[in-house]
C-alpha positions as CSV (number, residue, x, y, z in Angstrom):
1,X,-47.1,19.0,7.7
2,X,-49.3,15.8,7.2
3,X,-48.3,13.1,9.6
4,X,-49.8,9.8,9.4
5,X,-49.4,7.8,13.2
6,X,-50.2,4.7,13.8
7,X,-50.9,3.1,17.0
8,X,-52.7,5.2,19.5
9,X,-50.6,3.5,22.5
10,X,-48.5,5.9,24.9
11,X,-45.8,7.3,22.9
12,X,-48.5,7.5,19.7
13,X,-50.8,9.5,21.6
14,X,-48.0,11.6,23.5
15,X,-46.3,12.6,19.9
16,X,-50.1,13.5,18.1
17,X,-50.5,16.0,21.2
18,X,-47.5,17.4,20.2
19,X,-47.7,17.7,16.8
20,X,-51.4,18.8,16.8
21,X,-50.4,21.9,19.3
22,X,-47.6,22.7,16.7
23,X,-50.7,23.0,14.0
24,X,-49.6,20.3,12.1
25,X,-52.6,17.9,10.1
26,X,-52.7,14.6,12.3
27,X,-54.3,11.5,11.9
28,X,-53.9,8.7,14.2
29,X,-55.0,4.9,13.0
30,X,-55.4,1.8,15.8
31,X,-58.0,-1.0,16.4
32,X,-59.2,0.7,19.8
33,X,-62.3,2.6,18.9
34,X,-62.8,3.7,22.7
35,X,-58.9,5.4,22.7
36,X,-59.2,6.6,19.4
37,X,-62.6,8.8,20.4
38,X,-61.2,9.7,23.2
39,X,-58.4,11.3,21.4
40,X,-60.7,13.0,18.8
41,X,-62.4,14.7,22.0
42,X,-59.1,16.4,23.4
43,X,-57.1,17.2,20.5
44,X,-57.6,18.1,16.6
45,X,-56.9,15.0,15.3
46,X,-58.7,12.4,12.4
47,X,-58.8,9.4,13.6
48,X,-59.5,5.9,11.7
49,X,-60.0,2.5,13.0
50,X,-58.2,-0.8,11.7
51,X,-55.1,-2.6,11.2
52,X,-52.3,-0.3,10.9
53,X,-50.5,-2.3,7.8
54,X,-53.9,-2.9,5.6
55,X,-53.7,-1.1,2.5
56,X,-57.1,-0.2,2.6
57,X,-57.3,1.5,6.2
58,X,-54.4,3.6,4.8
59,X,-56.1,4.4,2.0
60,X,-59.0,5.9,4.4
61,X,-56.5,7.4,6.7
62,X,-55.0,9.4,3.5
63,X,-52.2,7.9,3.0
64,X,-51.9,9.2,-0.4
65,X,-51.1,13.3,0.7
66,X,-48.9,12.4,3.6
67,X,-45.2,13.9,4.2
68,X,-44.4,11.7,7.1
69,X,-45.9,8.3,8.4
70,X,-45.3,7.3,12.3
71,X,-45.5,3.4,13.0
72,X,-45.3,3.0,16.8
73,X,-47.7,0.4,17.4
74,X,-47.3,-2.3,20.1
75,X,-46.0,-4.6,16.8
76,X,-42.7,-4.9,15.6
77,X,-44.1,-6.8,12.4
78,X,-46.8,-5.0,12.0
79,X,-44.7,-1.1,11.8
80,X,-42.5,-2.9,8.7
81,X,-44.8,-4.1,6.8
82,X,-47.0,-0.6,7.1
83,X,-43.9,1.3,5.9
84,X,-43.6,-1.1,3.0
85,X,-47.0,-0.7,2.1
86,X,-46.4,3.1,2.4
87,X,-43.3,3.0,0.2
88,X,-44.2,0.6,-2.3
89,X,-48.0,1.6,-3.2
90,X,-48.0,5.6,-2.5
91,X,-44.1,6.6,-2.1
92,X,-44.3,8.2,1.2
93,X,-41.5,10.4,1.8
94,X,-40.5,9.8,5.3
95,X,-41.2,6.7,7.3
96,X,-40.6,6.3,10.8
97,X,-41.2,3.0,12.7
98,X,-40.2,1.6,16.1
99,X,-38.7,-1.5,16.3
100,X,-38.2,-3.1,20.0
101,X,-36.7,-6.6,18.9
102,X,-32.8,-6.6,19.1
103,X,-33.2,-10.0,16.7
104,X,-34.1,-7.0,13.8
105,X,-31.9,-4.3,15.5
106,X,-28.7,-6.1,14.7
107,X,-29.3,-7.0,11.3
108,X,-28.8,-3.1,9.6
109,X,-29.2,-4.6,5.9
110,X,-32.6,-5.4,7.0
111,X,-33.9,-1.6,6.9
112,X,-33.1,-0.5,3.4
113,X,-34.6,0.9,0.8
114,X,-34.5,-2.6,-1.1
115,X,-35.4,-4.4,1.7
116,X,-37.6,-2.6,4.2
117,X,-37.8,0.8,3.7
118,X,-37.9,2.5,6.8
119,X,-36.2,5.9,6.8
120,X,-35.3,6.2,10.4
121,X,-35.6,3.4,12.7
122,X,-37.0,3.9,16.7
123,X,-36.0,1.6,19.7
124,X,-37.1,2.7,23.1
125,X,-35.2,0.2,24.9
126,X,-31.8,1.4,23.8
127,X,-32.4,5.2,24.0
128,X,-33.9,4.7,27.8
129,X,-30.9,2.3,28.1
130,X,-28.3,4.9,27.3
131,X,-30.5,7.6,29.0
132,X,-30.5,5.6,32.6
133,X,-26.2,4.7,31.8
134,X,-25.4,8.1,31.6
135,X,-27.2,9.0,34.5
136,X,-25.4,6.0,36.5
137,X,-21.9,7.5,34.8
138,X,-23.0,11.0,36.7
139,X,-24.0,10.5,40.0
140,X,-25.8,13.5,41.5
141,X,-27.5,14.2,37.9
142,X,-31.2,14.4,36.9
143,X,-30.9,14.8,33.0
144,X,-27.5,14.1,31.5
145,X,-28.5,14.4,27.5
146,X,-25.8,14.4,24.6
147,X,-25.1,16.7,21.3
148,X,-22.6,16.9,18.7
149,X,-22.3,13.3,18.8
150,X,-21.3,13.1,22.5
151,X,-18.4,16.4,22.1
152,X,-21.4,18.5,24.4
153,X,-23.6,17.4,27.9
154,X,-26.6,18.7,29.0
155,X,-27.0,18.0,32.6
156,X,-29.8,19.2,35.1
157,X,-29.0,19.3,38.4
158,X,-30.9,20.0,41.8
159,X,-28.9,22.6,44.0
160,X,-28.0,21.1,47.6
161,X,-26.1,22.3,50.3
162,X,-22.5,21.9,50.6
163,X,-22.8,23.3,46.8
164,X,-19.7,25.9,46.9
165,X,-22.1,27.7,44.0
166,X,-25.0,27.8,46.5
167,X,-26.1,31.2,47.9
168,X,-23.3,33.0,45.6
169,X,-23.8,34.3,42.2
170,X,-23.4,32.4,39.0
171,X,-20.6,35.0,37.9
172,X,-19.0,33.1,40.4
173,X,-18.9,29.6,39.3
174,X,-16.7,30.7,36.5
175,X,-14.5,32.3,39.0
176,X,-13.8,29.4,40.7
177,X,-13.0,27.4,37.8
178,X,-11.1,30.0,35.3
179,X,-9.9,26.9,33.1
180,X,-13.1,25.2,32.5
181,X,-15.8,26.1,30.0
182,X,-19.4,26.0,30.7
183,X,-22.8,27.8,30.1
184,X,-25.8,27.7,32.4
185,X,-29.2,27.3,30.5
186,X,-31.3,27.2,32.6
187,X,-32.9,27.8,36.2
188,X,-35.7,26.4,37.9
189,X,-37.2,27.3,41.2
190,X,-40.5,26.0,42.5
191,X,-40.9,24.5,39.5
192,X,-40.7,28.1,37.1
193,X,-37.7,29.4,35.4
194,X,-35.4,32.2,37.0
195,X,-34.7,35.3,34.8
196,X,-30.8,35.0,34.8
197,X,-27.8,37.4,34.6
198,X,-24.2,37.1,36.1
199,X,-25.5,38.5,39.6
200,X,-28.3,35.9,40.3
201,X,-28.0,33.8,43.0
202,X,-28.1,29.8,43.2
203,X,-30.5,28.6,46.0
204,X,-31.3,25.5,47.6
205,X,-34.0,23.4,45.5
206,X,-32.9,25.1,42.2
207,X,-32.7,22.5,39.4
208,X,-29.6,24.1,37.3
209,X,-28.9,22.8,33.8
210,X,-26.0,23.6,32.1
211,X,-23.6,22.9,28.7
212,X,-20.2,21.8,29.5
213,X,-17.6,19.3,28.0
214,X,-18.3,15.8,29.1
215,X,-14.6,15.7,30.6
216,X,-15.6,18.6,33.1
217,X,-19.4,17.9,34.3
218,X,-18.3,16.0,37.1
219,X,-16.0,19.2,38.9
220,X,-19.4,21.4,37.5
221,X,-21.5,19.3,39.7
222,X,-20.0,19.9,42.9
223,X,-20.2,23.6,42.8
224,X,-23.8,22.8,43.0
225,X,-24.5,20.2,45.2
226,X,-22.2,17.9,47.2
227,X,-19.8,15.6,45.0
228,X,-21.6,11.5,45.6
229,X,-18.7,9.3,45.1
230,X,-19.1,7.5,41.5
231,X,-21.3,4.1,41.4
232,X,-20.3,1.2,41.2
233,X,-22.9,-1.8,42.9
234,X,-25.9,-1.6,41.0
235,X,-29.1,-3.9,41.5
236,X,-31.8,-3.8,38.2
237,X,-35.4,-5.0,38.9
238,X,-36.7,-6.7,35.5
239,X,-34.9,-9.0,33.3
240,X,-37.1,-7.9,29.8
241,X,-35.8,-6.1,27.0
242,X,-34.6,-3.0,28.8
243,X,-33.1,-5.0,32.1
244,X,-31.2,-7.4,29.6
245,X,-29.7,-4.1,27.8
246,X,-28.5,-2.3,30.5
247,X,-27.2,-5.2,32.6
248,X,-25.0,-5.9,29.4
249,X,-24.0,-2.1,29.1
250,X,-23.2,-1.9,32.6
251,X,-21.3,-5.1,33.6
252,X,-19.1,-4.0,30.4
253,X,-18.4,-0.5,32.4
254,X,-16.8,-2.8,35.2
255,X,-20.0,-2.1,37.7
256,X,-21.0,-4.8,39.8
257,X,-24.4,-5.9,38.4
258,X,-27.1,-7.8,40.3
259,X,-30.9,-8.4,38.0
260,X,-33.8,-9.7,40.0
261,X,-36.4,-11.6,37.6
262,X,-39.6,-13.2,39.0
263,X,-40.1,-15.5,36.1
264,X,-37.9,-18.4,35.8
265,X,-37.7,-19.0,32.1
266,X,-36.1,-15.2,31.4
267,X,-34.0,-16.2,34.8
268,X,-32.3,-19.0,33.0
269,X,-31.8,-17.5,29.8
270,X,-30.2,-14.1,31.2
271,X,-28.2,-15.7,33.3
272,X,-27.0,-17.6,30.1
273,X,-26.2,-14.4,28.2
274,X,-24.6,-12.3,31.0
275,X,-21.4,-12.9,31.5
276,X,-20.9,-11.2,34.8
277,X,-24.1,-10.2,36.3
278,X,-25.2,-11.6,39.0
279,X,-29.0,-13.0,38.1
280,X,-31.3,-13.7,41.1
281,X,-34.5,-15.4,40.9
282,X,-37.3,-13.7,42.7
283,X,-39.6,-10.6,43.6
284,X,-38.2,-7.1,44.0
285,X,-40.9,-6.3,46.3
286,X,-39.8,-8.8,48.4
287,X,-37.7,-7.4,51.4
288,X,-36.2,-10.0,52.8
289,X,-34.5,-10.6,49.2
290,X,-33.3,-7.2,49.2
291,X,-32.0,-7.4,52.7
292,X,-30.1,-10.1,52.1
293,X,-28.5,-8.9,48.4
294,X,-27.0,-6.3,50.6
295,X,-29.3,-3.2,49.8
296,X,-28.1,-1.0,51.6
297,X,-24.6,-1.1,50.0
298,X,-26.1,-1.1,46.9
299,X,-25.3,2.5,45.1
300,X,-28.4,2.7,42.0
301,X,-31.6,0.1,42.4
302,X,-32.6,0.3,39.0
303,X,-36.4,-0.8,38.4
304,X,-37.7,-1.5,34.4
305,X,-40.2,-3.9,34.7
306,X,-43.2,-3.1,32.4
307,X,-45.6,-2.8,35.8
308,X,-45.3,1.1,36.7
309,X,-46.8,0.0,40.3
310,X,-44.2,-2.4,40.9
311,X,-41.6,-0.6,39.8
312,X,-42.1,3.0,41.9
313,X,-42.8,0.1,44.9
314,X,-40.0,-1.9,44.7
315,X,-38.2,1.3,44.6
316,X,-39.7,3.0,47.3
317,X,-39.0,0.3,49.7
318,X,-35.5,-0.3,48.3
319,X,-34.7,3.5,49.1
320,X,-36.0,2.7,52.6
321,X,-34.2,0.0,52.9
322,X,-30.6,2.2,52.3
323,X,-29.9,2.4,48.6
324,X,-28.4,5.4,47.5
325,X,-30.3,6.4,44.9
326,X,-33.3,4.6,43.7
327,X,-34.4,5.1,39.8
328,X,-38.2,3.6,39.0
329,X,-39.1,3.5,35.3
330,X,-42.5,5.5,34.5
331,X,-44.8,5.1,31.8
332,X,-48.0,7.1,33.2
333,X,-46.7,10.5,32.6
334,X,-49.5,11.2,35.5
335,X,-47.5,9.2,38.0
336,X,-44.3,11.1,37.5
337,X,-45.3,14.4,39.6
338,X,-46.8,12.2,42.5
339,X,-43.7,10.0,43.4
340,X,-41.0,13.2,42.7
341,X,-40.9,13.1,46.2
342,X,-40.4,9.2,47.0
343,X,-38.1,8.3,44.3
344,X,-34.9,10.2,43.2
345,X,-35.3,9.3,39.2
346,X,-38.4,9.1,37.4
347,X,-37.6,7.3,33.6
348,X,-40.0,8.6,31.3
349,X,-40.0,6.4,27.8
350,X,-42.2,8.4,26.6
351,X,-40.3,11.7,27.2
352,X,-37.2,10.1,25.8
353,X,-39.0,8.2,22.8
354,X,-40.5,11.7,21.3
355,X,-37.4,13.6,21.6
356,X,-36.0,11.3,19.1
357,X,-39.4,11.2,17.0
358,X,-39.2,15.2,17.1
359,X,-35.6,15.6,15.7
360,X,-36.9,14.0,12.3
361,X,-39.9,15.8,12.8
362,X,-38.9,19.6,13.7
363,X,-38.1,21.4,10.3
364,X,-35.1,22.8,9.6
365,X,-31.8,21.3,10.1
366,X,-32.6,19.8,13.4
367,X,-29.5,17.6,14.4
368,X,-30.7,16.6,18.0
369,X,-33.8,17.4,20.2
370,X,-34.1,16.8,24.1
371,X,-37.7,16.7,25.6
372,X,-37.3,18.6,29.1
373,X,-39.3,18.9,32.5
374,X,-42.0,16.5,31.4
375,X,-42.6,17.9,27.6
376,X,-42.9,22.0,28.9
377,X,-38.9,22.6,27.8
378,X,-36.9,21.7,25.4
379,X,-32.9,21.5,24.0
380,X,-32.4,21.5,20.6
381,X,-29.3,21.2,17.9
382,X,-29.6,22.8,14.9
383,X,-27.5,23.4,12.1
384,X,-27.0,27.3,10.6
385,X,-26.6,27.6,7.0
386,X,-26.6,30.5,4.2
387,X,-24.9,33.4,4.7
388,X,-25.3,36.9,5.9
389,X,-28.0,38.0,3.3
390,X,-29.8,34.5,3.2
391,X,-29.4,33.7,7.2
392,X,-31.1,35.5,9.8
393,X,-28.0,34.3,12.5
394,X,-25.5,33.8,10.0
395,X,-23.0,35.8,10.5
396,X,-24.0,38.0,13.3
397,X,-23.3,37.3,17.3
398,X,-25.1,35.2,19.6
399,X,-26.1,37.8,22.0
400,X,-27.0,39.4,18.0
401,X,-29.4,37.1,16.9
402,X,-33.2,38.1,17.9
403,X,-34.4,34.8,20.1
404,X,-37.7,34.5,20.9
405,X,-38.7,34.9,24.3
406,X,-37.1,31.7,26.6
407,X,-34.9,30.7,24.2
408,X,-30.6,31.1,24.5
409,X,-27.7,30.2,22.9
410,X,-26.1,27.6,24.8
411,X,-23.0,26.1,22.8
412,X,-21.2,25.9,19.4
413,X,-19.9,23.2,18.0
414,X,-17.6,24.6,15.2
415,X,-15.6,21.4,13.2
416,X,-13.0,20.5,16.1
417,X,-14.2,23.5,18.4
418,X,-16.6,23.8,21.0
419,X,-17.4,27.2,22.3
420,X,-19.8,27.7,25.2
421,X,-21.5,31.2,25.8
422,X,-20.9,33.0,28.9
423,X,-21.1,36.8,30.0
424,X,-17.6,37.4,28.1
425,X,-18.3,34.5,24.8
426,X,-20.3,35.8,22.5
427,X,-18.9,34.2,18.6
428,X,-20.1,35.2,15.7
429,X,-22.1,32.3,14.1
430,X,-20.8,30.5,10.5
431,X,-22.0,28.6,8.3
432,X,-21.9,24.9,9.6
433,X,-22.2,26.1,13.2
434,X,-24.2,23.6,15.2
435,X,-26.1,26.1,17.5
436,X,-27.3,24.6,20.6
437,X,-30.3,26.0,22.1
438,X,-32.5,25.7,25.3
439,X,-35.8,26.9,25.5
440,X,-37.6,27.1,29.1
441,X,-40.7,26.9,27.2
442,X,-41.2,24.7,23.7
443,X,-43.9,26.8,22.4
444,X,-41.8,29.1,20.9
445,X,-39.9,26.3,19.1
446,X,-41.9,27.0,15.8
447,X,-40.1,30.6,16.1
448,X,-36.8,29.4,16.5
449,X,-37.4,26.8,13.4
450,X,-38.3,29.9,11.3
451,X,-35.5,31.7,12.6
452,X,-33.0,29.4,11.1
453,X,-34.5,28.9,7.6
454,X,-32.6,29.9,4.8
455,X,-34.0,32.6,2.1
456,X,-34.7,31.4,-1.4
457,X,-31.8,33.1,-2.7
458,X,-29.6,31.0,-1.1
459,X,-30.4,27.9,-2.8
């Protein structure tokens, strides 16, 4: 495939390593000469300097032979009017474009075909925004990441004692709990995956992610790790975009929301739109502000400011302070690894940005894909189709259907049924079937994308 990316900022550079290692033809177009040769040293990538929205420096990029154009530059304005120029001079087939601004967001009609053409729109703020809620809904959790519309979690989660799972087998876990359905994807231990069957045993440290209804994660959890009582005093550190968003999602879930903001313009104005969060004027480095907000009541400190220094600071001394659990958002993915240790929840925009970018990107009928364990796994939906003679799954069983190394079967989704694999679950696969699948290592997503194609006879 010919992608087209431009801006060669973090989540630009982050997707055209990921594309180039899948062999696709990338070519990445910014105004920074010294990024974009640094990029054309370390991966096989064209690169061409200029504004991203000039006809022209499309033109010189190859614009013309592209299937897919990328806008994720720093520029709201500058992403639209590049996939207008795409669509209206050369007829690009797929445009992609991230938009930031919630004043474009919430106007749909803006983003079609005879307005602004952008095929599928990009906001980083709202996916980390839902990411970091549904991590405050599951206290305990490291990843808790949604298919099938919501109908199917995927949660990781690090194995502690007081676990009733922990130092028993797995074939246990569904002993315990006979009338709940759940699949275990996935184990990790000193950082590599654990060949798994019903006798292996759960130790302390394991990170554990498994497929379960959303209305039984919580009871999964505690046969893990001990059960934390649910959140419900939250403090966020950074009024921008993505403070603003989740203060609003959160003081609408009935937490009780406190947002510290150093600059007093954005001060005034969220306290204006917020109708029940507290908003406090000041430094979150600042201890004695934290001591005297009550820290060590507080259940989550939430820190999004756009400084990553600040925010793994702010929550390093807010977790020594007494919060429960401390989450610091991360954009160097080379910071993530180095402050495991000091903070509980490392955000990762970028992580959460491409898995979105990929599920337009991946071929076949991708539905959903999850970027895992800092881009080396990954979680994907797909969609089966044909039949028996066209389909290489279709109609044959899940422990039937020749998986590339790391890859399993995690979950159906069948119309109004969700079946989860286990030692005794193993369906037969129909047309329709949204298969979910985890793979401990991505590499051998290409594999699983050809697995699922559908022979020429069937169309």
């Amino acid at each position: 495939m010919k992608v087209l990316i431009l801006g060669a900022g973090q989540v630009g550079c982050s997707v055209a390593e990921v594309l180039a290692r899948e062999d696709n033809d990338v070519t990445i177009v910014d105004t920074n000469m010294t990024v974009l040769r640094e990029l054309r040293e370390k991966l096989d990538v064209r690169v061409e300097i200029g504004q991203a929205s000039y006809p022209r420096v499309l033109e010189r990029a190859g614009i013309k032979d592209v299937d897919m154009l990328i806008a994720v530059t720093n520029s709201d304005e500058i992403n639209m009017i590049a996939c207008q120029v795409a669509f209206t001079l050369y007829r690009t087939p797929t445009k992609i474009a991230r938009i930031r601004s919630s004043h474009y967001l919430e106007h749909p009609r803006l983003f079609v075909q005879e307005a602004l053409p952008i095929d599928v729109l990009i906001s980083p703020e709202q996916l980390v925004t839902e990411h970091v809620y549904r991590l405050v809904s599951h206290p305990g959790a490291m990843q808790v990441l949604n298919f099938a519309n919501g109908r199917v979690q995927l949660v990781g989660v690090r194995a502690l004692s007081g676990g009733s799972l922990v130092g028993h087998r797995l074939v246990e876990m569904y002993e315990h709990m006979p009338g709940i359905k759940a699949s275990i994807a996935a184990i990790f231990r000193k950082g590599k995956p654990v060949p798994m069957d019903k006798d292996t045993l759960v130790e302390i440290g394991d990170e554990i992610f498994f497929v379960a209804s959303p209305k039984h994660v919580r009871a999964i959890i505690s046969e893990i790790r001990k059960l934390d009582k649910p959140y419900k005093r939250v403090i966020i550190a950074g009024g921008g975009n993505i403070g603003n968003r989740l203060a609003r999602v959160l003081e609408e879930g009935r937490y009780q929301v406190k947002i510290i903001e150093n600059n007093p313009q954005r001060a005034a104005k969220l306290a204006e739109r917020l109708d029940k969060a507290i908003v406090l004027e000041g430094d979150a480095q600042d201890e004695d502000l934290l001591i005297e907000e009550n820290i060590e009541n507080t259940d989550v400190f939430i820190a999004v400011t756009n400084d990553d220094e600040a925010n793994i600071l702010s929550s390093m001394l807010a977790k020594r302070l007494g919060a429960r659990c401390v989450m610091s958002l991360i954009n160097r993915m080379s910071y993530v690894a180095l402050v495991e240790s000091s903070v509980d929840l490392a955000i990762s925009p970028q992580q959460i940005t491409i898995g979105a970018l990929l599920t337009h990107i991946r071929r076949g009928d991708i539905v959903a894909v999850h970027s895992l364990r800092r881009g080396a796994a990954e979680a994907i939906e797909v969609v089966a189709h044909g039949d028996s003679k066209t389909s290489r799954v279709v109609g044959r069983r899940t422990n039937e259907v020749k998986l590339p190394p790391s890859a399993l079967i995690v979950a159906l989704v069948r119309k109004d049924e969700v079946l989860m694999m286990d030692n005794e679950t193993q369906p037969v696969i129909e047309a329709d079937d949204h298969v979910i699948i985890f793979l401990t290592d991505k590499r051998y997503i290409p594999a699983v994308e050809k697995l699922f194609q559908v022979g020429i006879s069937f169309f």
